[in-house]
BANU-444792 format. One record per residue (C-alpha): residue in three letters; x, y, z; chain; residue number from 0. Coordinates in Angstrom, 3 decimals. Layout:
! residues N
{'Ala', {X, Y, Z}, 'A', NUM};
...
//
This chain:
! residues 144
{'Unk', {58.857, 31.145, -40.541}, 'A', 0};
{'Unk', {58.245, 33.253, -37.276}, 'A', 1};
{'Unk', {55.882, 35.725, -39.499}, 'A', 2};
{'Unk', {53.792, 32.579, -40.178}, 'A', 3};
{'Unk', {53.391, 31.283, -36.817}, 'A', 4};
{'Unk', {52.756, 34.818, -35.799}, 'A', 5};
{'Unk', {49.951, 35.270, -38.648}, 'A', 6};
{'Unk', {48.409, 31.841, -37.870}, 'A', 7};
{'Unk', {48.427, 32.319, -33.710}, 'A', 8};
{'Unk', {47.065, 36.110, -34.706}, 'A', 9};
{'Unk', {43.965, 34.279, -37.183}, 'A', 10};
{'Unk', {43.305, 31.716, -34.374}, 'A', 11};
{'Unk', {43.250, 34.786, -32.067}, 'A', 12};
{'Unk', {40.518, 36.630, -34.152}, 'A', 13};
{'Unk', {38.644, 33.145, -34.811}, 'A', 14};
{'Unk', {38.467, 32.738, -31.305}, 'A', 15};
{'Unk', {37.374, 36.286, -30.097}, 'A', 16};
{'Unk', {34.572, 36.268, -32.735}, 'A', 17};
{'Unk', {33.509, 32.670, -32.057}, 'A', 18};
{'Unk', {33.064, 34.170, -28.521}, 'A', 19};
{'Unk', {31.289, 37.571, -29.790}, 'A', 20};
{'Unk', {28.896, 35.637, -31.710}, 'A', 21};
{'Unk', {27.837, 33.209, -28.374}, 'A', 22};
{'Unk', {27.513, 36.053, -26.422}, 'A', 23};
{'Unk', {25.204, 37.688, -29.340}, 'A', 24};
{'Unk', {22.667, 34.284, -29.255}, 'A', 25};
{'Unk', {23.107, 33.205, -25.993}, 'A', 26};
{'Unk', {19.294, 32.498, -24.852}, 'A', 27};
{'Unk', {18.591, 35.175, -22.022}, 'A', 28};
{'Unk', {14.713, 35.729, -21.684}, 'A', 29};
{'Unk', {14.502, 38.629, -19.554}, 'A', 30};
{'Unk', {16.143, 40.527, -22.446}, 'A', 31};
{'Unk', {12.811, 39.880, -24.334}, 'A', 32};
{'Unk', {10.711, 42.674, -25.204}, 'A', 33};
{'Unk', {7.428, 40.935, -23.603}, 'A', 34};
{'Unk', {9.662, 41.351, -19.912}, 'A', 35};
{'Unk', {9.901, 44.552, -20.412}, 'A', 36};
{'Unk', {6.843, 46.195, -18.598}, 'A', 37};
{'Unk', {6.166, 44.889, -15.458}, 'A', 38};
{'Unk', {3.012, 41.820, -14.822}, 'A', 39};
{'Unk', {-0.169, 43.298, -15.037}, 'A', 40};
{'Unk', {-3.636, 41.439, -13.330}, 'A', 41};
{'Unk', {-4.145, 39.976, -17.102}, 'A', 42};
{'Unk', {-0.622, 38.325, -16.935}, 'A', 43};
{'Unk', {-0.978, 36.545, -14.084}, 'A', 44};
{'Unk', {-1.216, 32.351, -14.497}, 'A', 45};
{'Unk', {-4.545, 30.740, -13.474}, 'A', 46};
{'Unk', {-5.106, 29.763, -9.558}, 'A', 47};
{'Unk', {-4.741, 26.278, -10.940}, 'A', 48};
{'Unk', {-1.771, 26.256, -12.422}, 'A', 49};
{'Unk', {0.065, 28.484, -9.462}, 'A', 50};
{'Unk', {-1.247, 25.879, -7.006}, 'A', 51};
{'Unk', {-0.279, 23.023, -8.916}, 'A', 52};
{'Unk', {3.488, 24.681, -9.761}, 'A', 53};
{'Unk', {3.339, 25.252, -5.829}, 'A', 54};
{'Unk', {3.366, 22.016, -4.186}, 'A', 55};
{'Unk', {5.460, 21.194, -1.767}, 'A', 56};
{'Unk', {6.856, 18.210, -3.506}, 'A', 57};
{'Unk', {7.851, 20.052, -6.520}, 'A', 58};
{'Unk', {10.887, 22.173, -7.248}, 'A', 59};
{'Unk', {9.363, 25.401, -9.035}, 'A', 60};
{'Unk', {11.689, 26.557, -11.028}, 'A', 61};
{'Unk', {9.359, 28.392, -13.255}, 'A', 62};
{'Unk', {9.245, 32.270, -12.328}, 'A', 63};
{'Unk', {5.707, 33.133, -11.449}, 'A', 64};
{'Unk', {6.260, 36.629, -11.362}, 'A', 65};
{'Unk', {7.729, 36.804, -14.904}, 'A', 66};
{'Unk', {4.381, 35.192, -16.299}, 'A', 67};
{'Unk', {3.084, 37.350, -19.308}, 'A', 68};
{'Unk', {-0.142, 36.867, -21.397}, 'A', 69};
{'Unk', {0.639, 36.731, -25.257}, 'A', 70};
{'Unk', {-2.980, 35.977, -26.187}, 'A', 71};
{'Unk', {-5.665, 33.477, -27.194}, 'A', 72};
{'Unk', {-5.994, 31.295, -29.701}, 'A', 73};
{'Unk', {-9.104, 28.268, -30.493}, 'A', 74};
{'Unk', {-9.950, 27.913, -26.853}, 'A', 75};
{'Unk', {-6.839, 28.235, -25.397}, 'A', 76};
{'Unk', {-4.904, 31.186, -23.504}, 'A', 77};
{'Unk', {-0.663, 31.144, -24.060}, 'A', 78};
{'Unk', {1.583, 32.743, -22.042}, 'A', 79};
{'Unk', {5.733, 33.179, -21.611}, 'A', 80};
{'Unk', {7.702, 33.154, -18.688}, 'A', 81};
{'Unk', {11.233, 32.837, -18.013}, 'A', 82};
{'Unk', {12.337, 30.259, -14.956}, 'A', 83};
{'Unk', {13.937, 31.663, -11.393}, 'A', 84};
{'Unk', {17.551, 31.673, -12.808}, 'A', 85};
{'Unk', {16.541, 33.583, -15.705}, 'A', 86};
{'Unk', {18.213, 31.267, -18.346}, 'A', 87};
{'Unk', {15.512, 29.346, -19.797}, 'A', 88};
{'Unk', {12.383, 30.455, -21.928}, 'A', 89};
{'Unk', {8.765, 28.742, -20.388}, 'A', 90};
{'Unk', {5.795, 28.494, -22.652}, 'A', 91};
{'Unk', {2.022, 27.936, -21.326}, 'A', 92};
{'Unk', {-0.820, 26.808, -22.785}, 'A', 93};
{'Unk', {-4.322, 27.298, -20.563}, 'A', 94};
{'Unk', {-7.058, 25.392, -21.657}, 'A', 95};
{'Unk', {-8.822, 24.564, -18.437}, 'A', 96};
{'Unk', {-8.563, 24.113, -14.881}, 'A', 97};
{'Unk', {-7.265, 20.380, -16.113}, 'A', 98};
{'Unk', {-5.990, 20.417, -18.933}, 'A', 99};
{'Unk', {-2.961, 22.920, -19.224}, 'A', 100};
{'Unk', {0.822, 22.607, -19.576}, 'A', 101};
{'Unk', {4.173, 24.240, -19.238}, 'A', 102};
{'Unk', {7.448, 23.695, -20.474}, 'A', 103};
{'Unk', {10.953, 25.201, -20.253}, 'A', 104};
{'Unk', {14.108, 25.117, -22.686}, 'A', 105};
{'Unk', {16.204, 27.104, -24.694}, 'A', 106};
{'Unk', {14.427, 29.637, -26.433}, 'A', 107};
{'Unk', {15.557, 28.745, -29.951}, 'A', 108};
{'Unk', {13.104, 25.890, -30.864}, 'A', 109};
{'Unk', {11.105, 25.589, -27.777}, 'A', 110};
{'Unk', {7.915, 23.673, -28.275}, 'A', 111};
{'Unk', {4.997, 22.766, -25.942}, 'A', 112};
{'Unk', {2.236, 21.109, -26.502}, 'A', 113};
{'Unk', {-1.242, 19.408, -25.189}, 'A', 114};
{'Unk', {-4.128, 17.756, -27.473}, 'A', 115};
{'Unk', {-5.164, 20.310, -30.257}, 'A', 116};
{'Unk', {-2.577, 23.156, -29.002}, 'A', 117};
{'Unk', {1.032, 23.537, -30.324}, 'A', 118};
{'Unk', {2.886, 26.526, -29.546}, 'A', 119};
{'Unk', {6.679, 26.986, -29.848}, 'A', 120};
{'Unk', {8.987, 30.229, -28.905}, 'A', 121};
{'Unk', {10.346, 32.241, -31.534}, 'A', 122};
{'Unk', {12.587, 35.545, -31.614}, 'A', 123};
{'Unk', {10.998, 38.851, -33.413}, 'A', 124};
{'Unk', {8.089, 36.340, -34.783}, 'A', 125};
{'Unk', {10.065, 34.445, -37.667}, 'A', 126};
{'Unk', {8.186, 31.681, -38.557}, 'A', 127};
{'Unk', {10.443, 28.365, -39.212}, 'A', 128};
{'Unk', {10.456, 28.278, -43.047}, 'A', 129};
{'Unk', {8.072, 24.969, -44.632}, 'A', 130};
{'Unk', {6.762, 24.721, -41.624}, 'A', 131};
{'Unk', {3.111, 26.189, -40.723}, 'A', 132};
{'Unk', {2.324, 28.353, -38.037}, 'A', 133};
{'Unk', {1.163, 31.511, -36.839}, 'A', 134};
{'Unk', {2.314, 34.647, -35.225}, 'A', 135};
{'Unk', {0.079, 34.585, -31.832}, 'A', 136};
{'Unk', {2.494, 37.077, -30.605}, 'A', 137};
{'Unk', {6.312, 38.226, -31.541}, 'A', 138};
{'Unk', {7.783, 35.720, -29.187}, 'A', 139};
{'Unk', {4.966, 32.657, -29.460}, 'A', 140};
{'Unk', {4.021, 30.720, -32.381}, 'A', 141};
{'Unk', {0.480, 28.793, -32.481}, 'A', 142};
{'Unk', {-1.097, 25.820, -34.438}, 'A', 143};
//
């Protein structure tokens, strides 16, 4: 009876360890990303507008504006990826204009942001969510 207990405690042991493996293997850390790895260039820089408006002294920025990356372009409007100040959360951009542009921040698994006529949504190594239409914009950033 002792074997047993000793051969269940040892399985829960080796559940447990590779439960924990496998967080620490998908745990969402942005600055690992490729598109972090070089550092912001002029072109990766986020609009005036958008850096004043993230600015204000009645918000709490918690997006990091020095982590802001240019992915690219797509029908009239300009995406890029940033990570926030704690370096935990994925942050998606879509520029269309000096008023009309947003940001958002989340997880990067399944991160979406959008404004009228622009989708884009965070992906890992540019897999495209299967039955679902999109397209590569960049290896990290989905468009449609």
């Amino acid at each position: 009876m002792m074997v047993r207990q000793r051969s269940r405690l040892a399985a829960i042991s080796v559940g447990a360890i590779t439960i924990g493996v496998l967080a620490g293997c998908s745990a969402d850390n942005p600055s690992d990303l490729p598109v972090f790895d070089n550092k912001q260039q002029s072109v990766d820089v986020l609009p005036a507008t958008i850096i004043e408006q993230l600015s204000g002294p009645d918000l709490e920025l918690d997006l990091d504006l020095e982590s802001s990356r240019y992915v690219g372009e797509d029908n009239g409007a300009t995406y890029y990826v940033a990570h926030d100040q704690a370096e935990t959360m994925a942050c998606i951009v879509i520029f269309v204009s000096n008023s009309s542009w947003v940001s958002g921040c989340g997880s990067q698994s399944g991160l979406e942001t959008s404004i009228p006529g622009h989708n884009a949504r965070f992906t890992v190594d540019g897999i495209v969510p299967s039955g679902e239409e999109w397209t590569v914009l960049h290896e990290n950033v989905l468009v449609r």
